[in-house]
N, C-alpha and C positions, 0 to 999 in steps of 0.2 A: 561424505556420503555420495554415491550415485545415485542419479535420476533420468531419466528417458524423456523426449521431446516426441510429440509425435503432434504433426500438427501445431496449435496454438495449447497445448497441454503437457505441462513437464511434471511428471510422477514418478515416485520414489516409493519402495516398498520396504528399502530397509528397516534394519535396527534403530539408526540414527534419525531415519526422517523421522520416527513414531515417536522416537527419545524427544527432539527435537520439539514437535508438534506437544507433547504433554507438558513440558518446560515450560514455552514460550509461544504457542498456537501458533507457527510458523506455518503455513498449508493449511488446507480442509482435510480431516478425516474422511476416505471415502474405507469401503466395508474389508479391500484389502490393500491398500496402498495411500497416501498421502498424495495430494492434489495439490499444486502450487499454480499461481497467478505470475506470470510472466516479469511482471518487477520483484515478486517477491524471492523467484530465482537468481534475478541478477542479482540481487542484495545477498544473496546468500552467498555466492558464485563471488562476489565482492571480500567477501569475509571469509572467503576460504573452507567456506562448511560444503558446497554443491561442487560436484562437478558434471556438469551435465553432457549427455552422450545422444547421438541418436544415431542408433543398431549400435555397432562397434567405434565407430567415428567421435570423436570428444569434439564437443560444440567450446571456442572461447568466449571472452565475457565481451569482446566487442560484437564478436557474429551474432550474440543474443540480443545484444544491445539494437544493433542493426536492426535482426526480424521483430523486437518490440518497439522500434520505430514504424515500422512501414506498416503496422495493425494501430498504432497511437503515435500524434505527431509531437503528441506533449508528453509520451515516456520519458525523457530525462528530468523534466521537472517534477514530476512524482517519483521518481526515483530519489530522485537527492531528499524529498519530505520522508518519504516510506523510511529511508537511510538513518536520515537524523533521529526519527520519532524511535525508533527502535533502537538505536543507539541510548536515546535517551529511555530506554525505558517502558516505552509504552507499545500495545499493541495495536496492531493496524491492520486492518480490514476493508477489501470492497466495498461502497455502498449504493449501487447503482441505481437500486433499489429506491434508494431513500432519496435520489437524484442529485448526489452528491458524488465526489471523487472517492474520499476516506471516510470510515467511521473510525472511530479514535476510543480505548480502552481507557480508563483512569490507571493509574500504574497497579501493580496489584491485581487486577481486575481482568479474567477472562473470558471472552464469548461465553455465553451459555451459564455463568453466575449469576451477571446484571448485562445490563444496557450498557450499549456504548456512551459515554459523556459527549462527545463531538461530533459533527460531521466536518468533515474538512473539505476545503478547496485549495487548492495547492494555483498560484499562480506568480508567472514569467514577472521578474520586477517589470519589463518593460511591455508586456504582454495590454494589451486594453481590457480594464474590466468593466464596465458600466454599469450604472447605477440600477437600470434591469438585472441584472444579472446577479447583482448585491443581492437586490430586493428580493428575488426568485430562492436565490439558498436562502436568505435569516428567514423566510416564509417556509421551508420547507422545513431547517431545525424547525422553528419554533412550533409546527404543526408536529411533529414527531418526536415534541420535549428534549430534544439534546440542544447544545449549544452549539453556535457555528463558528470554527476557526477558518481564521485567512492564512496560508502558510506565504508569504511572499518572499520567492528568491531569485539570489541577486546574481549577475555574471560569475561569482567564483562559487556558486551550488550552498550558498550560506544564506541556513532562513531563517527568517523574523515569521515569531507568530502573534497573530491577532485574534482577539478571543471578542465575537460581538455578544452585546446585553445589550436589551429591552429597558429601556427607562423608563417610569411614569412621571411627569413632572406633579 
């Protein structure tokens, strides 16, 4: 499928983006085209579904990679989570909202049926995260009833996830 860049916004009005989007909630539905999130192009663009253009000029996956660098310094590191979780299965959405990186689908499960199960935070193995910073997202799941994963990856884009719970002793 093709899609257009204009700006920080790459939209598709195809067949396939909308085939795509009902499948798998790949993009936002907007009222005549599909709306994708800049990693969620490059993953596509990765996978061989996107090829993205802007006017007549075909954009590659490193030039994308590049302009989703210079807007986020941590776009590769959510890219590789966005990569894998989709890979495996699950749907993956913005959550900025919710003051998180990702919200996270149970597999099966699409926007707009139920609730996302996760917020995610996606971080650098070697990256600092401190215990503020712990505290601030399980505070934020936990005020917004989802749970909170840690996606932690390592120098070769391979993540471990960590799923926090609430204990009572």
């Amino acid at each position: 499928m093709e899609a257009l860049v204009t700006g920080n916004k790459i939209t598709s009005s195809s067949h396939e983006a909308f085939s795509l989007y009902e499948k798998a909630r790949w993009g936002e539905r907007k009222q005549s085209h599909i709306e994708y999130t800049m990693l969620e192009a490059l993953a596509l663009v990765a996978l061989k579904k996107m090829q993205v253009r802007s006017g007549t000029k075909s954009i590659s996956e490193s030039l994308l990679l590049k302009k989703a660098k210079r807007s986020d310094k941590r776009a590769e590191v959510k890219l590789a989570v966005l990569r894998d979780l989709r890979k495996k299965g699950y749907i993956v959405k913005t959550a900025l909202k919710f003051g998180a990186e990702f919200r996270v689908y149970d597999k099966g499960i699409k926007p707009g049926q139920d609730h996302a199960a996760w917020l995610l935070m996606p971080v650098k193995e070697n990256e600092p995260f401190t215990w503020y910073d712990f505290a601030a997202k399980s505070r934020i799941a936990t005020s917004t009833n989802k749970k909170l994963m840690l996606a932690i990856v390592d120098d070769a884009d391979d993540v471990t996830y960590y799923q926090v719970n609430w204990m009572r002793p």
